[in-house]
N, C-alpha and C positions, 0 to 999 in steps of 0.2 A: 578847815581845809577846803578849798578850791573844787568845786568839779574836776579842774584837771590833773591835781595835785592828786584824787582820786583816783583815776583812769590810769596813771602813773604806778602810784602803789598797787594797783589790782595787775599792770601788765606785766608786772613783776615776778607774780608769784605763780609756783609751777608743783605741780603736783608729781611724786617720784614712785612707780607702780613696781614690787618686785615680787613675779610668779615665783611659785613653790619650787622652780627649776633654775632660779637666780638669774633668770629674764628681767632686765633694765628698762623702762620704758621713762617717757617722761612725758604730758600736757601741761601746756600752759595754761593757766586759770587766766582768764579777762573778765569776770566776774559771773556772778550765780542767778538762779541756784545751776548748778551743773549735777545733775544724776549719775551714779555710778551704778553697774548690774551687769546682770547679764544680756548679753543678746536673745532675744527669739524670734518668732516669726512678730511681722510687723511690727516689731519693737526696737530700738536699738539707744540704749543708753550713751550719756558724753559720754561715759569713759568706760569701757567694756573690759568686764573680765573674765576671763575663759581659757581654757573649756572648764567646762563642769558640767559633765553628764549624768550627775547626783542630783543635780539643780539645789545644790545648798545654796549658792547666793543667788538672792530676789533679782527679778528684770528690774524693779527700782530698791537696792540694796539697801541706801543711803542715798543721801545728796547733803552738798556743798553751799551753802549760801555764804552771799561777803553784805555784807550792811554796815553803816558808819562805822568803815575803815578799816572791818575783822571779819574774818574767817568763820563760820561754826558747822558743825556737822548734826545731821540726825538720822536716825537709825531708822527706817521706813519699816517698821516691824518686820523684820527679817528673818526666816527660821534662825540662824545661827547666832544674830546679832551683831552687830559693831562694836569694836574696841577701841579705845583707844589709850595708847602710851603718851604717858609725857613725860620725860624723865625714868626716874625706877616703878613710875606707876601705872598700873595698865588698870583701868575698869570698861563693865560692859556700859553703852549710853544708854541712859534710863529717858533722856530728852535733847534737847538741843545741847550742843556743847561748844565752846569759844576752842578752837583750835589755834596752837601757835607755832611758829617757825622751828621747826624737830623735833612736832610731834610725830606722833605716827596712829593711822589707821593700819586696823587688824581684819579682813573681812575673811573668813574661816569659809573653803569649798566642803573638808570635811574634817570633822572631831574624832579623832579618839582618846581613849583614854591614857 
């Protein structure tokens, strides 16, 4: 594949955020790694999620990297941890993980039981 062939594929894909209040958002990914967390002082992750005044998810929660041609996620040791769904399968990420077109992250502000 092409450098451009690449730039191409990566301006493609778009990340779809929905708050516990069925708030729609949506970023474009142009490639990684791109951070996801919370805001704090002097801090401000690519893709912000909030509020959380629990401070369950980390200022760097996860992140996103793209490398030859894909996607993968890692869990930045996170109190809550990262999920992810792919299908009917939801597990917590133990490491890097290859993400694919309708998967889904799960990042948890708070647990109950």
């Amino acid at each position: 594949m092409s450098r451009k062939e690449r730039r191409v594929a990566v301006r493609v894909a778009a990340l779809r955020i929905k708050s516990p209040q069925g708030t729609e958002t949506g970023v474009e990914l142009s490639g990684g790694p791109v951070t996801i967390g919370r805001a704090a002082p002097e801090h401000a992750p690519d893709v912000e999620l909030g509020p959380d005044p629990q401070r369950w998810v980390g200022r760097l929660h996860c992140t996103l990297d793209f490398a030859d041609g894909v996607w993968s996620v890692t869990d930045n040791a996170s109190v809550n941890g990262t999920l992810l769904r792919h299908g009917d399968s939801t597990e917590r990420l133990q490491a890097r993980k290859r993400i694919q077109h309708g998967d889904t992250l799960l990042i948890l502000g708070d647990m109950t039981p």
